[in-house]
C-alpha positions as CSV (number, residue, x, y, z in Angstrom):
1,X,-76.5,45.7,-38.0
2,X,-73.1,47.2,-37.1
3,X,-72.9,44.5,-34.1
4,X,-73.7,42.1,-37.0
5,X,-70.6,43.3,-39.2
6,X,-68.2,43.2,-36.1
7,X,-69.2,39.8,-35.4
8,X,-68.8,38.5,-38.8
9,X,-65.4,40.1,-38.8
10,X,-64.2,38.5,-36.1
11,X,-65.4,35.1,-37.2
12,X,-63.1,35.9,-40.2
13,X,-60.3,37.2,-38.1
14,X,-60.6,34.1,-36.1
15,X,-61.0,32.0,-39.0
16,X,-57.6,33.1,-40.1
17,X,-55.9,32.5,-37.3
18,X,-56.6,28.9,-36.7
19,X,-55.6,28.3,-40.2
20,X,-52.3,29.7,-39.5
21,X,-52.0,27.6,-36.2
22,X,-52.8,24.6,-38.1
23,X,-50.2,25.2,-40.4
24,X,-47.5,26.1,-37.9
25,X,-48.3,23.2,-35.9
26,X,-48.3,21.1,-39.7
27,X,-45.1,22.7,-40.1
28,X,-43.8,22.1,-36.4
29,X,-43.5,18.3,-37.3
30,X,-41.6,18.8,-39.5
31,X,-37.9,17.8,-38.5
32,X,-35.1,18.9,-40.1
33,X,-31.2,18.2,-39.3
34,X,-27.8,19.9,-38.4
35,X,-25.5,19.0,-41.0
36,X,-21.8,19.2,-40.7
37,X,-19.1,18.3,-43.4
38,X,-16.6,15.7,-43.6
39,X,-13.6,17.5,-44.1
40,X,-9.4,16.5,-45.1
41,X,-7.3,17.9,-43.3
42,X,-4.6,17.6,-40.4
43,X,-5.6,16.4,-36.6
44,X,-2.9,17.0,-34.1
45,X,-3.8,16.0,-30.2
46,X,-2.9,17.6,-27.2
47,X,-2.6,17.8,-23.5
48,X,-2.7,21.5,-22.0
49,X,-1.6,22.3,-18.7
50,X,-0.4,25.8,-17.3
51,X,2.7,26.7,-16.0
52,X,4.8,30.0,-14.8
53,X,7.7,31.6,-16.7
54,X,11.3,31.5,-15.0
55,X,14.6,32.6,-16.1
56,X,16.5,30.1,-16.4
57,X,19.5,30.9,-14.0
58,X,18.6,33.3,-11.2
59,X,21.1,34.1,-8.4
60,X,19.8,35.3,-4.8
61,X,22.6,38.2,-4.2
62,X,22.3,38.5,0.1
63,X,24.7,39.9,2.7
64,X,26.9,38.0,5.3
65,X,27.4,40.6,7.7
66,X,24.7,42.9,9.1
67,X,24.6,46.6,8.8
68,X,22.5,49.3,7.4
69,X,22.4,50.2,3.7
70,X,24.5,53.0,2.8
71,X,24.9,53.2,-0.9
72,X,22.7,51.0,-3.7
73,X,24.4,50.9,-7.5
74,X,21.9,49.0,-9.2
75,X,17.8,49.6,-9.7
76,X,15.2,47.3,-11.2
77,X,16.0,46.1,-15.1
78,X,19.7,47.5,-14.9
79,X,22.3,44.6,-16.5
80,X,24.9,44.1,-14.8
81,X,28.6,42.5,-14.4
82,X,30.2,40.1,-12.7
83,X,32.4,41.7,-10.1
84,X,30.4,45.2,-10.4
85,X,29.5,46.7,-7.1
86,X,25.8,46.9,-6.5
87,X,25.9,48.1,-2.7
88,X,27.5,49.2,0.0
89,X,26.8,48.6,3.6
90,X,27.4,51.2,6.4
91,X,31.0,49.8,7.2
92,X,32.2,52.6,10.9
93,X,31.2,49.3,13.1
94,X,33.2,46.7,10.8
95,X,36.1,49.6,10.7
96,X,36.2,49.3,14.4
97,X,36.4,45.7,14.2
98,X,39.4,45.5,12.3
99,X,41.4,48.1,14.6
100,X,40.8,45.9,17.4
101,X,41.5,43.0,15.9
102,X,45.0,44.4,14.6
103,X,45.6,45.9,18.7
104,X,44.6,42.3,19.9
105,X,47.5,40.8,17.7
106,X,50.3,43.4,18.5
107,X,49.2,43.0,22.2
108,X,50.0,38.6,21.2
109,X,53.1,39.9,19.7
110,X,53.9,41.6,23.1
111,X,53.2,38.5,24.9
112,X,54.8,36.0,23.0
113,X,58.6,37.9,23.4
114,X,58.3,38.0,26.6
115,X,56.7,34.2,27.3
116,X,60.0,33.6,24.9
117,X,62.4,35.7,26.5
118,X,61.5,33.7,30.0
119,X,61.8,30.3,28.4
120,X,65.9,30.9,27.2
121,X,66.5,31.9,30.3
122,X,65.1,29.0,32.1
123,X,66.8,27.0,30.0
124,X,70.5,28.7,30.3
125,X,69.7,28.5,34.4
126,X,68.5,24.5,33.9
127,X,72.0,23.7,32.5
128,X,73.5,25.1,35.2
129,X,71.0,23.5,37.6
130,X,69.9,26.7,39.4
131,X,66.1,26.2,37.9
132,X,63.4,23.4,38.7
133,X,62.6,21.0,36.2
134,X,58.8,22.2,37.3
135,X,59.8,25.8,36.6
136,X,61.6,25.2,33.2
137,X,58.5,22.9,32.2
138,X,55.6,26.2,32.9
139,X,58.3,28.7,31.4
140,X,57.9,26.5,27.7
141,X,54.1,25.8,28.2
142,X,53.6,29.8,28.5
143,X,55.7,30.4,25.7
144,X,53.7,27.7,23.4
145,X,50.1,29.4,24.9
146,X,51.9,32.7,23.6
147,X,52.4,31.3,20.0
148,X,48.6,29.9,20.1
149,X,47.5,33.2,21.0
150,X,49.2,35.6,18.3
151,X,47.7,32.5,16.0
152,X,44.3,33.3,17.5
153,X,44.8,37.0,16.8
154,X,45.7,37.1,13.6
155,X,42.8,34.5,12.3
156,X,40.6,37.6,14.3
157,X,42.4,40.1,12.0
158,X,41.6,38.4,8.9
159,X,37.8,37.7,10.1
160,X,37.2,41.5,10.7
161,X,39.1,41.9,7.2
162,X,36.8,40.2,5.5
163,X,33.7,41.3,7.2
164,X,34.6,45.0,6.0
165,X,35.0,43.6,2.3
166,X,32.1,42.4,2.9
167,X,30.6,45.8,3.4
168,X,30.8,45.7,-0.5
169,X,28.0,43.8,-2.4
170,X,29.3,42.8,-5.8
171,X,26.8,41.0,-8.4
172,X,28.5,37.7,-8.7
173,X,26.9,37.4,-12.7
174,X,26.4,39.3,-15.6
175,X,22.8,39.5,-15.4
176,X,19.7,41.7,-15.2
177,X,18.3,42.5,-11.9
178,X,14.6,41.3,-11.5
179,X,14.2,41.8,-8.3
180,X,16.0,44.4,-5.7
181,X,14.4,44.2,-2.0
182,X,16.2,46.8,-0.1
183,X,16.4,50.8,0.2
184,X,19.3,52.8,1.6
185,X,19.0,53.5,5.4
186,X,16.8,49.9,5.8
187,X,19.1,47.6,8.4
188,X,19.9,44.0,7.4
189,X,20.3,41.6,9.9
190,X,22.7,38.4,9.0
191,X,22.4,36.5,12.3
192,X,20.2,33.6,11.0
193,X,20.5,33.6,7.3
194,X,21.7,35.5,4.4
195,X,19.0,38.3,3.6
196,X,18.2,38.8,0.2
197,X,19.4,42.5,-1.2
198,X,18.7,41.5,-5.3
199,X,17.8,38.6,-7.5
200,X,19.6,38.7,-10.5
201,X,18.8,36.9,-13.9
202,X,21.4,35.3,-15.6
203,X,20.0,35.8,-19.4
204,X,16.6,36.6,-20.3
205,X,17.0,35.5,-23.9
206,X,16.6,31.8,-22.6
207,X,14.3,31.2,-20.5
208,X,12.3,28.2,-19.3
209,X,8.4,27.3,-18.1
210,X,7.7,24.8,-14.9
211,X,4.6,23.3,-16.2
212,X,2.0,20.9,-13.5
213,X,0.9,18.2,-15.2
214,X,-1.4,16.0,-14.2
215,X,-0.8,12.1,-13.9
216,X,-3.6,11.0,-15.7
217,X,-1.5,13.0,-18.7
218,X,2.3,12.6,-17.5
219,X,2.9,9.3,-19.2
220,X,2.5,11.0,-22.7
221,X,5.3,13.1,-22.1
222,X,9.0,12.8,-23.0
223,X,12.4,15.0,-23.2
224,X,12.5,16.5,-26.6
225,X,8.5,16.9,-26.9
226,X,7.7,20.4,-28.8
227,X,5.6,22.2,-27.4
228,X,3.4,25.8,-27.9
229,X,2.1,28.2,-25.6
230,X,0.4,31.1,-25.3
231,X,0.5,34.2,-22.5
232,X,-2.0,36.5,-21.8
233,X,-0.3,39.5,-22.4
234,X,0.1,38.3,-26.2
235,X,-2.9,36.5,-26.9
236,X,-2.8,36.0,-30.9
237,X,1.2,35.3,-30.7
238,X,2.1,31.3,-30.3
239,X,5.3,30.7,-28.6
240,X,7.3,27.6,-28.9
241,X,9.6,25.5,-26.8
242,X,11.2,22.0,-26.5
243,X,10.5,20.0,-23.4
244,X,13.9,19.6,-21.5
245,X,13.0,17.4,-18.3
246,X,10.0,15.3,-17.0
247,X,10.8,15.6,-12.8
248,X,9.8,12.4,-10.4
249,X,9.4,14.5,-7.8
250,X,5.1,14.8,-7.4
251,X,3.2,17.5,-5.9
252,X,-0.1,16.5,-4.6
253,X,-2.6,19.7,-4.2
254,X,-6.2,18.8,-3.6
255,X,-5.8,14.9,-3.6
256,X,-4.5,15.9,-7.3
257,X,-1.2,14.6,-8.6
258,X,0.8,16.3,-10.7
259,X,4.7,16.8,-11.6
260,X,6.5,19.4,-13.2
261,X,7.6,19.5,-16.7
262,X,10.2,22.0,-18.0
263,X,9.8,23.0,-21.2
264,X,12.8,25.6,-22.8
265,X,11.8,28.6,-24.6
266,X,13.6,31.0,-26.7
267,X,13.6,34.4,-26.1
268,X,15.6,36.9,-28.0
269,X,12.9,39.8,-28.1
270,X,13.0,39.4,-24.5
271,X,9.2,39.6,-24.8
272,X,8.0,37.4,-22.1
273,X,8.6,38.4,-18.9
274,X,9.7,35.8,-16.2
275,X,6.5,35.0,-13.5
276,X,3.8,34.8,-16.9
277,X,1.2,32.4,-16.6
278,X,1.8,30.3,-19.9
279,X,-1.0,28.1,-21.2
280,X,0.8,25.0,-22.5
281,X,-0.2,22.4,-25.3
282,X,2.1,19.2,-25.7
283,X,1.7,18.0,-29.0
284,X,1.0,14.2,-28.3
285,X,0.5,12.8,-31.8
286,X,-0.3,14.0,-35.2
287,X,-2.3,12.5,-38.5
288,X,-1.9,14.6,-41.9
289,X,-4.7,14.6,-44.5
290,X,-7.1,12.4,-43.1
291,X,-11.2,12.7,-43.4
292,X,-12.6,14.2,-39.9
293,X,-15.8,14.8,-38.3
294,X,-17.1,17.3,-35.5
295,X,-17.3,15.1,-32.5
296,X,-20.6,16.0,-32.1
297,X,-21.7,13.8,-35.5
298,X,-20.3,10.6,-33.5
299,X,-22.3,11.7,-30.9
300,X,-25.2,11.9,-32.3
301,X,-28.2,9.0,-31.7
302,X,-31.4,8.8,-34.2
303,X,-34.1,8.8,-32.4
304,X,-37.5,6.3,-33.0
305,X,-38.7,7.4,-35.6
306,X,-35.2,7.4,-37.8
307,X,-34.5,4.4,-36.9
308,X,-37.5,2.5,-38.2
309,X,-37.5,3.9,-41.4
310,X,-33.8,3.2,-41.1
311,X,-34.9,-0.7,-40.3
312,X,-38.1,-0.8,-42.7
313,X,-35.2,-0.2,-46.0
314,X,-32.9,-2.1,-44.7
315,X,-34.7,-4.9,-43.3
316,X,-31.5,-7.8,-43.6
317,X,-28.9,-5.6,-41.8
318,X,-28.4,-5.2,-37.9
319,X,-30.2,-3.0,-35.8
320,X,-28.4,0.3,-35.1
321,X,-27.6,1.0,-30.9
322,X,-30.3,2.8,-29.7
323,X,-30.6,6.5,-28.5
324,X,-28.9,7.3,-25.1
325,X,-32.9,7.5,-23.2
326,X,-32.7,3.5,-24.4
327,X,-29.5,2.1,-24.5
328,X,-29.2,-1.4,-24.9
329,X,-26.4,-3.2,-22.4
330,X,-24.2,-5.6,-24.2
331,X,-25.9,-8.3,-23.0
332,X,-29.1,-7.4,-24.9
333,X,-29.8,-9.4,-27.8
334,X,-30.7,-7.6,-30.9
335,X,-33.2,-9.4,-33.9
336,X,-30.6,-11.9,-34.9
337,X,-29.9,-13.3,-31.3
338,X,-26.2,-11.6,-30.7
339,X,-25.2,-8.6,-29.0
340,X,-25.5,-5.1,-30.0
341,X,-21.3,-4.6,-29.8
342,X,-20.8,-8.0,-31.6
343,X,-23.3,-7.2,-34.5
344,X,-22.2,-3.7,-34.8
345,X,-18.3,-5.4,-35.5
346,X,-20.0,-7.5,-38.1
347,X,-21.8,-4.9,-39.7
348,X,-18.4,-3.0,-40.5
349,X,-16.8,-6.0,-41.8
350,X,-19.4,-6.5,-44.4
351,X,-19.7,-2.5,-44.7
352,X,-15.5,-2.4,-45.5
353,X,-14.8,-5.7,-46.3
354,X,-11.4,-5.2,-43.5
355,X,-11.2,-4.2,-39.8
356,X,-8.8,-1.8,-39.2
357,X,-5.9,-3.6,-36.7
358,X,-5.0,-1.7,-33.7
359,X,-1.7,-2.1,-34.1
360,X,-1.7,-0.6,-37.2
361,X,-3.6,2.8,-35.7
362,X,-0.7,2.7,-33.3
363,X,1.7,2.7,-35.5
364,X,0.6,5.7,-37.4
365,X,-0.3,7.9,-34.0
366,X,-3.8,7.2,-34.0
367,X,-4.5,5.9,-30.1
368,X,-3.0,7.3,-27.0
369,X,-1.4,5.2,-24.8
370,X,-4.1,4.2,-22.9
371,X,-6.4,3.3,-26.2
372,X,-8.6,6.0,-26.5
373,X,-9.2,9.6,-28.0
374,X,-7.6,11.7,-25.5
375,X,-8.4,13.1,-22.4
376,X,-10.6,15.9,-21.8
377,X,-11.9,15.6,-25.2
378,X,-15.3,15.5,-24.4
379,X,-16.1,13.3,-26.5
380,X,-15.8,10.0,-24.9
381,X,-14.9,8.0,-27.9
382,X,-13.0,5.2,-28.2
383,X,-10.2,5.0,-31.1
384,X,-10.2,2.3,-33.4
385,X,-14.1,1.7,-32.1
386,X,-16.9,1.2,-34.7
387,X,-19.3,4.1,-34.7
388,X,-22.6,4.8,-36.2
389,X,-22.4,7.7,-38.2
390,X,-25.6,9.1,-39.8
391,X,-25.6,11.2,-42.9
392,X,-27.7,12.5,-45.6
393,X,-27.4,10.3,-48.9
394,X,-28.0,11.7,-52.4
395,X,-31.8,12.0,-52.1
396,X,-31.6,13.7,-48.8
397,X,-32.6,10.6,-46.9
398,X,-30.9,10.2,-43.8
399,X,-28.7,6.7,-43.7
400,X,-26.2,5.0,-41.4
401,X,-22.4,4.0,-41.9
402,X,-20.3,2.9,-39.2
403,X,-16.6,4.2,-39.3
404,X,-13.8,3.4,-37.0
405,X,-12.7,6.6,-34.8
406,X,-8.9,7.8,-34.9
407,X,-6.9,10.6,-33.0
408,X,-8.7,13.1,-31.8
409,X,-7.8,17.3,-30.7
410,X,-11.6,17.7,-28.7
411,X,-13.1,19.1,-31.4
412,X,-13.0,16.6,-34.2
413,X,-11.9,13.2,-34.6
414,X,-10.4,11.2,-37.3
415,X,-12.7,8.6,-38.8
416,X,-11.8,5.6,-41.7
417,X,-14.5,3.4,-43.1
418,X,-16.2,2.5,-46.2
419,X,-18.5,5.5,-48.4
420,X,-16.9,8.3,-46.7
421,X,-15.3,11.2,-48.7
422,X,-14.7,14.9,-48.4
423,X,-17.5,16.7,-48.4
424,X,-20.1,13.8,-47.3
425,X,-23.1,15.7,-45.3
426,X,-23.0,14.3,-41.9
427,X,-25.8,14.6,-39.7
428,X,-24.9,16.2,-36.4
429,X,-28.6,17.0,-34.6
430,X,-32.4,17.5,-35.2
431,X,-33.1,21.4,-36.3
432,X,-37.4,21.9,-36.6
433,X,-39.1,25.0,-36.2
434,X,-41.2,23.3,-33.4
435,X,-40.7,20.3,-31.1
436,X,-42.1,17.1,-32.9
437,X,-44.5,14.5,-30.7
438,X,-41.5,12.7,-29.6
439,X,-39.5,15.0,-28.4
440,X,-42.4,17.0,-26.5
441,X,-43.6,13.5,-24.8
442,X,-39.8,13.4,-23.7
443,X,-40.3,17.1,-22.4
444,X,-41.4,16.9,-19.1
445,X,-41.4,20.9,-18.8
446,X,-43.2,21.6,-22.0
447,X,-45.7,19.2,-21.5
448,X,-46.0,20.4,-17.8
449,X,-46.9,24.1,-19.2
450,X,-48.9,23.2,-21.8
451,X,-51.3,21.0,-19.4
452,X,-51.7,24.1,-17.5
453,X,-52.1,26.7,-20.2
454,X,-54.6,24.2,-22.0
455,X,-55.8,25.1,-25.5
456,X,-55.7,28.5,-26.7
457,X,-58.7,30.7,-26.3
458,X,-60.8,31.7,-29.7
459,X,-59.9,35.2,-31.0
460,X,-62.2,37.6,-30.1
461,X,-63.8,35.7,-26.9
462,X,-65.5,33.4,-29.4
């Protein structure tokens, strides 16, 4: 009896259960949609690039003559003046110098009376004919070597003169030092090229960003341009600057292209530091108060199902392009003979009653140069193209427009056609509870694991 009871329990349990599978798998079909809203509002495109924070006048303060550091008058961050004294070489060798070079000329000096004193009295004794022509000639050529070598000398002198004022480092700016690359004691050797004892910034409160931007992007770019950017070390603050030169000059890194732009920034709270990494935006065009879409409504294709009902009520108008597994090339024919494209065109002329001219898009910012949405936008829209957009109409049926695409900023996109308004539910993807038929046939993995899981087993062992 008690056996009996459990059984009949479990029946029940069981019974239970497969009701409530039935109706989960009832209610799995059951497809709903992700809805977005058309929305008013402002669209401004962009191309971003990155780019590194200079000063925009830096001076590389170096040595001429070698020596060891003796005395250093200027740290890290310290402003200083023009004509200021920074540093001070170790100057007992140049010292040295300068004494020989003064004994080398008085020695000249020396040399030059007597090489003088011999030539007037070769040339008393010549008149009287008791010296040589030969003899009178090598008396004037020493005296002339004499004269070239006090010359000599005293260019000597004045070298080791300015060698020891250039023991002296003065900062040749008024500036802030960013950069200072020696210690007292630490030898610098000028033989080759001037080493580098400070790097000095001219003003801080101007500064300036060398932005790589790639060619693909470079065209859209001009002097004047504004531009915002953002650094890390102030991530909800947006900087802005005015783009000041486009360079020819290319750098090719990784069989990529690019060429610098330098964009001027302001900078009189001295809060950005020069060598930040500045993420750049160049504001490429801009539309004010027009209806937009999230991209991901334009890209969105019906699949089967919708698009039969979508043909069965509206049996006299073209076929919509099929979903992305069964795109149709534009040399398939549709129902009414023409192409896909060519029926689509029609289909917003009788929607609109207009086609929207290219040149007038142009003329209001809509298309990039190159007649599309913009790189990078993911998008892959063409501007000024006719799109199918699908969207939920009063009744919650789901219905198809088509509306020409405008400019673009990656995220949503301008649109203009006939029915639309702020507001309008657009539908944007397929949101069910469960995958429907279609979509598990078109599941390769789900299918796979449901094969080998097979049907579930009776509750209770039944």
């Amino acid at each position: 009896m008690k056996r009996l009871i459990i059984g009949l329990s479990l029946v029940g349990v069981a019974a239970a259960v497969t009701v409530g599978f039935l109706a989960r798998g009832g209610s799995a079909k059951a497809t709903g949609y992700r809805v977005v809203a058309v929305e008013r509002g402002d669209i401004v495109s962009t191309v971003n690039a990155t780019g590194t924070l200079n000063a925009v006048s830096t001076v590389q303060v170096g040595t001429q003559v070698s020596g060891q550091i003796a005395q250093l008058y200027a740290d890290f961050n310290d402003r200083v003046h023009r004509g200021q004294l920074i540093a001070r070489l170790d100057s007992t060798l140049l010292v040295l110098a300068v004494q020989q070079a003064r004994a080398e000329v008085e020695r000249s000096q020396a040399d030059l009376q007597q090489k003088q004193f011999l030539l007037d009295q070769a040339t008393r004794l010549r008149e009287s004919a008791s010296v040589t022509e030969t003899d009178f000639r090598t008396a004037q050529y020493n005296a002339v070597a004499a004269q070239s070598a006090l010359s000599s000398a005293q260019v000597s002198l004045q070298r080791a003169g300015q060698n020891l004022r250039y023991a002296c480092i003065y900062a040749p700016i008024d500036g802030v030092v960013i950069e200072r690359d020696v210690d007292v004691g630490q030898t610098v050797a000028a033989s080759l090229s001037a080493p580098q004892l400070f790097l000095i910034a001219e003003d801080l409160s101007r500064m300036q960003i060398l932005v790589l931007v790639d060619e693909s992007d470079i065209g859209k770019i001009r002097e004047g341009q504004a531009a915002r950017f953002t650094v890390q070390a102030f991530p909800n603050r947006t900087f802005t600057g005015t783009v000041r030169q486009v360079r020819m000059q290319s750098k090719t890194s990784e069989n990529v292209v690019n060429y610098t732009v330098v964009v001027s920034v302001g900078n009189r709270d001295l809060a950005l530091l020069p060598g930040m990494t500045a993420t750049v935006s160049f504001e490429i065009a801009r539309a004010s108060a027009v209806l937009k879409v999230a991209n991901a409504a334009l890209r969105f294709r019906a699949p089967e199902t919708m698009l039969a009902a979508w043909r069965a009520a509206h049996p006299d108008s073209v076929r919509p392009a099929a979903p992305p597994a069964r795109r149709a090339s534009p040399s398939d024919s549709a129902a009414g003979g023409a192409p896909v494209r060519l029926q689509f065109a029609s289909y917003a002329q009788q929607q609109s009653g207009s086609r929207v001219s290219l040149q007038a898009a142009q003329r209001r910012g809509s298309l990039s140069e190159g007649g599309g949405a913009g790189r990078g936008t993911g998008a892959g829209l063409q501007a000024a193209e006719p799109v199918q957009l699908w969207y939920l109409d009063g009744g919650g049926r789901p219905a198809m427009t088509v509306v020409r695409t405008g400019l673009t900023d990656g995220q949503t996109t301008e649109i203009s056609g006939p029915g639309l308004s702020e507001g309008m539910r657009v539908i944007a993807g397929l949101a069910s509870s469960g995958a429907s038929a279609e979509t598990t046939a078109t599941n390769p993995f789900q299918s796979t694991r449901q094969q080998q899981m097979g049907p579930p087993p009776p509750p209770g062992g039944f």
